[in-house]
MARDREN-172687 format. One line per 5 residues: number of its first residue (from 1); for each residue x, y, z of N, C-alpha, C. Coordinates in steps of 0.1 Angstrom, whole numbers. Example, Ala and Ser with C-alpha at 12.3 -4.5 7.8 and 13.67 -1.06 7.14 Angstrom:
<rs>
1 = 132:-57:78:123:-45:78:132:-33:78  128:-22:71:137:-11:71:129:0:79 .
</rs>
This chain:
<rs>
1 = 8:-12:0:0:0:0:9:12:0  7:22:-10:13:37:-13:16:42:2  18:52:9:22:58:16:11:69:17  2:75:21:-9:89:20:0:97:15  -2:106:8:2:119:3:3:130:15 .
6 = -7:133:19:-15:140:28:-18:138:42  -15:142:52:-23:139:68:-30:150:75  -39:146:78:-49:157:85:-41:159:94  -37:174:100:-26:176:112:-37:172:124  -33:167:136:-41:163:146:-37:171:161 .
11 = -51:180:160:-49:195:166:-50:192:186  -52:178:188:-52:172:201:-36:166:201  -29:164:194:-19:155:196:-9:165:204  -6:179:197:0:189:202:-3:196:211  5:203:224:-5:214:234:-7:217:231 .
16 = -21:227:234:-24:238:236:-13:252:239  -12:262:226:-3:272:232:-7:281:240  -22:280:246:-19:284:256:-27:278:268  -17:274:278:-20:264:286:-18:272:303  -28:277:310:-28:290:319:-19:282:330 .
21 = -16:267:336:-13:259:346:4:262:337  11:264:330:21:269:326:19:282:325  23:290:329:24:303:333:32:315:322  43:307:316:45:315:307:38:314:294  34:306:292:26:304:277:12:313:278 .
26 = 10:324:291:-3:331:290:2:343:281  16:350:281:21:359:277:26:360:262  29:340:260:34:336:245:28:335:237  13:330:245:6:326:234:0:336:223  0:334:212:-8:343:200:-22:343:203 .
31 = -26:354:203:-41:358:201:-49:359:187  -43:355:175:-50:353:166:-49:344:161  -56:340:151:-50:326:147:-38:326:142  -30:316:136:-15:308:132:-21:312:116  -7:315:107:-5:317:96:2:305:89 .
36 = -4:298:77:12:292:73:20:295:58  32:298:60:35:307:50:42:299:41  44:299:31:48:289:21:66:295:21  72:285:15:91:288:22:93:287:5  99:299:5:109:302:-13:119:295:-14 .
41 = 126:298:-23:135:289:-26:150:294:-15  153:305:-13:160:313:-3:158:302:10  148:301:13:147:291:26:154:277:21  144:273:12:144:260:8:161:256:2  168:263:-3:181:260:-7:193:270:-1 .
46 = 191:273:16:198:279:19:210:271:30  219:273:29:230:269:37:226:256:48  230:244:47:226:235:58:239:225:61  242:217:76:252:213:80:256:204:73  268:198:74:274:190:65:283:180:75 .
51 = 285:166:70:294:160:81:307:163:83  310:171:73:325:179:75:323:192:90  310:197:92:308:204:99:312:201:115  309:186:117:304:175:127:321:169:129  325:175:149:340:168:150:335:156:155 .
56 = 347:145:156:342:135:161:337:130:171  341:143:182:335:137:198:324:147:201  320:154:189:312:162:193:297:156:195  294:144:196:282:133:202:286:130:217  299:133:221:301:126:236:305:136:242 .
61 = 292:145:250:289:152:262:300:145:275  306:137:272:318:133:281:329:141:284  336:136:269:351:144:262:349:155:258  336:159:251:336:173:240:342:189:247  340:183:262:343:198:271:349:199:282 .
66 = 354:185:286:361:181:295:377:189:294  376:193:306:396:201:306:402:190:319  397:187:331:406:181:337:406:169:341  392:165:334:387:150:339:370:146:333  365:135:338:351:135:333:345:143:340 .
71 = 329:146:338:320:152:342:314:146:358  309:149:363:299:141:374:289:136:371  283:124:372:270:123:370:270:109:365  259:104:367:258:90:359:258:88:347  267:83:338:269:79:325:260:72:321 .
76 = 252:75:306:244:71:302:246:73:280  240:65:277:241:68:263:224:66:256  226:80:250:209:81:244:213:77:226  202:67:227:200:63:210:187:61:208  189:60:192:176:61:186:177:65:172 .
81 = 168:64:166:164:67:151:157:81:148  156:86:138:149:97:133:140:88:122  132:91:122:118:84:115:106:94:112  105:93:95:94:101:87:79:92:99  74:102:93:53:96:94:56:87:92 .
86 = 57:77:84:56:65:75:68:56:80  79:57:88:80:48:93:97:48:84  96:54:78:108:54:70:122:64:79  132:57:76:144:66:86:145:79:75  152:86:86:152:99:76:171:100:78 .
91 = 178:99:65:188:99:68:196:111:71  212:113:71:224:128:70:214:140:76  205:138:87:201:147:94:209:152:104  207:166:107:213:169:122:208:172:135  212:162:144:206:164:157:215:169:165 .
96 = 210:181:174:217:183:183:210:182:198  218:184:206:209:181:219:217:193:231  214:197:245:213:200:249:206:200:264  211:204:273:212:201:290:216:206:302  209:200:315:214:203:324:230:195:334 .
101 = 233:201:335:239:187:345:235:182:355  243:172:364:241:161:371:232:169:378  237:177:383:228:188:395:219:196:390  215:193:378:206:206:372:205:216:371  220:225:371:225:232:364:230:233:350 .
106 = 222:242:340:226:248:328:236:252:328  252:253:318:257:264:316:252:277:310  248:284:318:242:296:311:241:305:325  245:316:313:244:330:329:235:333:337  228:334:332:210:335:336:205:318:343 .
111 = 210:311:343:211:301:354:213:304:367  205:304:379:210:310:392:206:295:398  205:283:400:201:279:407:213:273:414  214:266:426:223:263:437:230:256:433  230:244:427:238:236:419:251:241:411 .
116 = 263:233:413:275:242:415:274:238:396  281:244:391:287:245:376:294:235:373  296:225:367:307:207:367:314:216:357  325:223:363:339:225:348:342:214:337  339:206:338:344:191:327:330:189:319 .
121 = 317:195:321:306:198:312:297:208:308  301:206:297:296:219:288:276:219:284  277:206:282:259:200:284:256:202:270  261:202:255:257:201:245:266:194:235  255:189:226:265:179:217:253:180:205 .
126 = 261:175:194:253:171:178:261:162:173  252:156:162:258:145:155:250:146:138  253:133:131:243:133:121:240:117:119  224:122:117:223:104:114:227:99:102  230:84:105:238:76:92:229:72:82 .
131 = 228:62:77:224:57:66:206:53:67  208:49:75:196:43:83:181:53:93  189:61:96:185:73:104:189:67:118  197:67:122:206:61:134:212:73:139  209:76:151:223:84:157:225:82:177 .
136 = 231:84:184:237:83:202:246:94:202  244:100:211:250:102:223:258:95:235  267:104:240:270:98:252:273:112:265  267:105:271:265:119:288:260:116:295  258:127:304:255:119:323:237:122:321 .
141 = 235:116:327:221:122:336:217:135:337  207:143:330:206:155:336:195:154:351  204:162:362:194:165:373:183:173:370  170:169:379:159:176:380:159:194:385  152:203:385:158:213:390:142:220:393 .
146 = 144:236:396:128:239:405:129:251:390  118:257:391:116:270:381:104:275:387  100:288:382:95:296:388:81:298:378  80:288:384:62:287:379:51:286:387  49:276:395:36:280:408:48:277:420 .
151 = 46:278:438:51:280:444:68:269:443  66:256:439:72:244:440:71:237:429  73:240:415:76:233:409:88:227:400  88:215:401:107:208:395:101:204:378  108:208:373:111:202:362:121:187:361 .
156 = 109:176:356:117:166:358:131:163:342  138:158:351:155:154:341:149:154:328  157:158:319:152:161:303:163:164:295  165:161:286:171:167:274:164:171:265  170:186:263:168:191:248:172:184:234 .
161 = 155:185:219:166:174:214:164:183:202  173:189:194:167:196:178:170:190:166  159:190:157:158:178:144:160:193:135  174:190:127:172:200:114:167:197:103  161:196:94:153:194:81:161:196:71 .
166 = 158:204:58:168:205:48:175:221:48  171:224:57:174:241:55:171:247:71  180:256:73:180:260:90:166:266:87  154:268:83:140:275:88:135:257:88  136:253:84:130:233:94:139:229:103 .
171 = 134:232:110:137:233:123:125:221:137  129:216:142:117:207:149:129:204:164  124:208:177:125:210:190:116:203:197  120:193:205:113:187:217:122:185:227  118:175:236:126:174:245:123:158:252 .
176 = 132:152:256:134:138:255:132:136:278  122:125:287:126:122:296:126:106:302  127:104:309:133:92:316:123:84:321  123:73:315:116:68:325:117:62:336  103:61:344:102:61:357:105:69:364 .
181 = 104:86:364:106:98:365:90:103:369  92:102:382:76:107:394:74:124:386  88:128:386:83:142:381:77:143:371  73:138:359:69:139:347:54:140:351  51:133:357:36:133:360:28:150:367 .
186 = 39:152:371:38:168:380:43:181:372  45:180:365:52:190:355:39:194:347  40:210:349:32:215:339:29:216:326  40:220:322:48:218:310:41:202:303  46:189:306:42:182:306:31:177:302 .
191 = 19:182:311:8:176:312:-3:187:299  6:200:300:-2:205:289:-7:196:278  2:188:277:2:180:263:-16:173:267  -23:175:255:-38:164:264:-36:151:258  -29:148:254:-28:128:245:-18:122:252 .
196 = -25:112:269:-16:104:272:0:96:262  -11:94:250:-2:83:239:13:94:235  7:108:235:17:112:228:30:119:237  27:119:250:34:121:266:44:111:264  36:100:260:42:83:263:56:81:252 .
201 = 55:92:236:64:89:233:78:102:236  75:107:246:84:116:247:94:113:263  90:99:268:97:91:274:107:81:269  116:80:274:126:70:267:131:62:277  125:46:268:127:38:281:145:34:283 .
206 = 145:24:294:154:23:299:159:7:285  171:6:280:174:-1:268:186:-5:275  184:-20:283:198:-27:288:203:-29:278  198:-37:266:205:-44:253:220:-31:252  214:-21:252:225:-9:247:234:-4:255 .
211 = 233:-10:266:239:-3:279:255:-6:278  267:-6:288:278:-9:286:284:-15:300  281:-29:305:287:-33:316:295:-25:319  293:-21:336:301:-16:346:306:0:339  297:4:326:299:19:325:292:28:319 .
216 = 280:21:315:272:33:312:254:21:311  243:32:313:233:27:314:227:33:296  216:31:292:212:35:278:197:37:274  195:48:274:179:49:270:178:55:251  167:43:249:160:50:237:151:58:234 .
221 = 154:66:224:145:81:222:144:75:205  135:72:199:132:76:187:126:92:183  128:97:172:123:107:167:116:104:154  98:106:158:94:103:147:88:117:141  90:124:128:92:133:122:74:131:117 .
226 = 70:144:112:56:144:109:61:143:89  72:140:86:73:141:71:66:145:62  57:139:55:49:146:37:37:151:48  38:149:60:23:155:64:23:169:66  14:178:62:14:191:56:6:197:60 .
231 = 3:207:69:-10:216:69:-15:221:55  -27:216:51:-33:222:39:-40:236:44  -38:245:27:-43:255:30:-49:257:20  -61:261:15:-69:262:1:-60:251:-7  -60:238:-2:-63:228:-10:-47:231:-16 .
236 = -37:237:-8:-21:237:-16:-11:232:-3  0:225:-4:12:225:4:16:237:9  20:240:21:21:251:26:32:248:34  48:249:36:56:248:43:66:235:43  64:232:29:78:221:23:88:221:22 .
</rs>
């Protein structure tokens, strides 16, 4: 059987942008409706990464930033696939990812939380998938951390994960967590989402097969991409 051409976008699978129990999305959210704007050829054939771009240890959140030793934290390696709608891998994509550390602390200035700064982690890495749509990492644990949303709330352990397309305006951003993580269930952020099913794939379970006796534990994250599926607009492709 063909592949659909077309998919009705499914307006429950995604939050709500504006979700009041997240607190900043009352200020983000757009008050009119969403536009979608068709991409010229400027977009469409403008500058994109290349595996010449990509150093070698720039996948291992280990070494990539390490000056006098490893990082803190529990070693762990994230893998997985990048996958169209259909099931098909999407290959020479670029993923990058991004983090907190062990302690849940960001490197970033505007980070104030109590958790000391790990000098041996920088908390970001990219790679490109292979042939297959295959790509891993390797890095610690990110710790849980509090933010300033209702009196007490933690943001549970998470990585940032970003899917490039053919051109830096395809662009696709989520964020990857752990399972058996109590906090996931208590997170605003989170629960915004209203499709248990689609919560469920933004967990990544725990994958012994991948693990590495006596030095690293391994969770899978697939990324499955919304590919030929299109918001139609007067019956034309709108953002290919």
């Amino acid at each position: 059987m063909k592949p659909a051409e077309y998919y009705q976008r499914d307006r429950l699978w995604q939050p709500p942008q504006l979700a009041p129990n997240y607190k900043t999305s009352v200020p983000r959210s757009p008050r009119q409706a969403l536009l979608s704007i068709e991409q010229s050829m400027s977009e469409v054939t403008g500058p994109v990464f290349g595996h010449g771009d990509i150093d070698p240890i720039d996948n291992d959140l280990i070494k990539n930033y390490a000056k006098t030793g490893d990082p803190i934290g529990e070693r762990i390696i994230v893998h997985g696939r990048v996958l169209d709608e259909n099931g098909r891998p999407v290959p020479n994509t670029l993923v990058e990812i991004w983090q907190a550390n062990a302690g849940g602390r960001y490197r970033h200035k505007k980070d104030t939380y109590l958790a000391p700064i790990d000098p041996n982690f920088g908390g970001c890495g990219r790679t490109m998938t292979d042939a297959n749509g295959f790509y891993f990492f390797r890095t610690v644990k990110p710790g849980a951390y509090p933010w300033r949303n209702w009196v007490n709330n933690w943001r549970p352990a998470h990585i940032h994960v970003s899917v490039f397309g053919s051109s830096f305006s395809q662009r696709l951003i989520t964020q990857m967590y752990f399972e058996g993580d109590p906090l996931i269930a208590k997170c605003p952020i989170v629960t915004s989402i209203p499709d248990p099913k689609a919560i469920e794939q933004l967990i990544a379970p725990l994958d012994m097969n991948a693990a590495i006796p006596l030095d690293s534990l391994a969770y899978k994250f697939d990324i499955i991409l919304r590919g030929r599926r299109s918001t139609m607009f007067e019956n034309r492709l709108e953002g290919n």
